[in-house]
VOGU-945681 format. One record per residue (C-alpha): residue in three letters; residue number from 1; x, y, z. Coordinates in nm, 3 decimals. Each point is the difference from the previous one (the first is absolute). Last residue first. Example, Ala and Ser with C-alpha at 12.3 -4.5 7.8 and 13.67 -1.06 7.14 Angstrom:
2
{keza 'SER'; 2; {1.367; -0.106; 0.714}}
{keza 'ALA'; 1; {-0.137; -0.344; 0.066}}
END
This chain:
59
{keza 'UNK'; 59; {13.868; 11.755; 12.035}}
{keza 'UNK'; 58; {-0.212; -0.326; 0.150}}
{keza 'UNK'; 57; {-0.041; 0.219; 0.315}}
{keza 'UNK'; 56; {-0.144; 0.340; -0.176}}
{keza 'UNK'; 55; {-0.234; -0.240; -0.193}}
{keza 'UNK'; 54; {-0.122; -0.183; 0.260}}
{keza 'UNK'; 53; {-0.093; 0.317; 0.187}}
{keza 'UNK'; 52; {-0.205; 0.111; -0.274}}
{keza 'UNK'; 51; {-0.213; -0.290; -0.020}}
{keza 'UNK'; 50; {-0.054; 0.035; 0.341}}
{keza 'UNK'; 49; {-0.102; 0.347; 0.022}}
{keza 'UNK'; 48; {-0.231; -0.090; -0.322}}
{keza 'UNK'; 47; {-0.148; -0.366; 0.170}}
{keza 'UNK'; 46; {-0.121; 0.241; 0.325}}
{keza 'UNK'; 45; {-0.127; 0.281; -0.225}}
{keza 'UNK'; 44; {-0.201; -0.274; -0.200}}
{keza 'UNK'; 43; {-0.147; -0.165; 0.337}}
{keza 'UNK'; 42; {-0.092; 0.307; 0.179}}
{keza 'UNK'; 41; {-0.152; 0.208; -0.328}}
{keza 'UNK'; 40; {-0.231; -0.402; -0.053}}
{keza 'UNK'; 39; {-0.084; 0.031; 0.382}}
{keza 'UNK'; 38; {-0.136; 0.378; -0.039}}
{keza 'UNK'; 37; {0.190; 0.264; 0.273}}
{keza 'UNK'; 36; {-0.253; 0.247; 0.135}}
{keza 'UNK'; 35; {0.227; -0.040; 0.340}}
{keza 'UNK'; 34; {-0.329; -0.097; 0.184}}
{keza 'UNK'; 33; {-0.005; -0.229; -0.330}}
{keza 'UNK'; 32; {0.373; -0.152; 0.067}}
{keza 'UNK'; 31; {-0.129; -0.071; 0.364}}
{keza 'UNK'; 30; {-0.329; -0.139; -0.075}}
{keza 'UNK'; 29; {0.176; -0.226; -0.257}}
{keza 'UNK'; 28; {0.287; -0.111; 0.196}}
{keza 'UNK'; 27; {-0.047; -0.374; -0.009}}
{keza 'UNK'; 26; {-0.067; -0.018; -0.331}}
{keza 'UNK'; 25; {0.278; 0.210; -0.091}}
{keza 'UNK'; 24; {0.267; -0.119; 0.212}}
{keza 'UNK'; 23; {-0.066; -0.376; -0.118}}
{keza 'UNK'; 22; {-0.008; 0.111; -0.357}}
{keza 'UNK'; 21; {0.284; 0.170; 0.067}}
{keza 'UNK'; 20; {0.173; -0.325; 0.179}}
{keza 'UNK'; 19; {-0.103; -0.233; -0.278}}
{keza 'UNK'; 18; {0.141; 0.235; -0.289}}
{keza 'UNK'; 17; {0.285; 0.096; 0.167}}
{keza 'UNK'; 16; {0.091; -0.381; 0.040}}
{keza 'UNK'; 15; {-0.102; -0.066; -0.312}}
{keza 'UNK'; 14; {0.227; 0.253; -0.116}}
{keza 'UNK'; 13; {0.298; -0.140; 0.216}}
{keza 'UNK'; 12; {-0.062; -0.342; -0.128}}
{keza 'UNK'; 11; {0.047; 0.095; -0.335}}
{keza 'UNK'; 10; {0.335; 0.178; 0.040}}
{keza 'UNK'; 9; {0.144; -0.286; 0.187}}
{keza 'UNK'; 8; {-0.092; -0.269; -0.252}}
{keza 'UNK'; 7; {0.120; 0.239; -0.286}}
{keza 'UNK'; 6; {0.376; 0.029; 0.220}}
{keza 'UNK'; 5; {-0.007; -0.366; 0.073}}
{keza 'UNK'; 4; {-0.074; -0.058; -0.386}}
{keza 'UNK'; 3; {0.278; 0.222; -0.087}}
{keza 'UNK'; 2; {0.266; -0.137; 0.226}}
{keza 'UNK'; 1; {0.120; 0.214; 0.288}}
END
């Protein structure tokens, strides 16, 4: 795949994440603080398990 396909794809996948966590934790709050979770610990452990993912596929 070309190089500006591949950045396209890469950035579109993290807003993606981005949109849908935000969407998750929003919508989730009284679930993720029954589970003593904060939003902001949600949203950054989300975006780390992901980033880490990506970089065991692009090896």
């Amino acid at each position: 795949m070309p190089l500006p396909a591949r950045v396209a794809a890469f950035c579109g996948w993290w807003v993606l994440l981005v949109a849908v966590t935000l969407v998750v934790a929003v919508d989730h709050g009284v679930a993720l603080r029954v589970l003593e979770v904060p939003r902001g610990e949600f949203c950054l452990g989300v975006m780390r398990q992901f980033a880490a993912a990506v970089r065991h596929v692009r090896r």
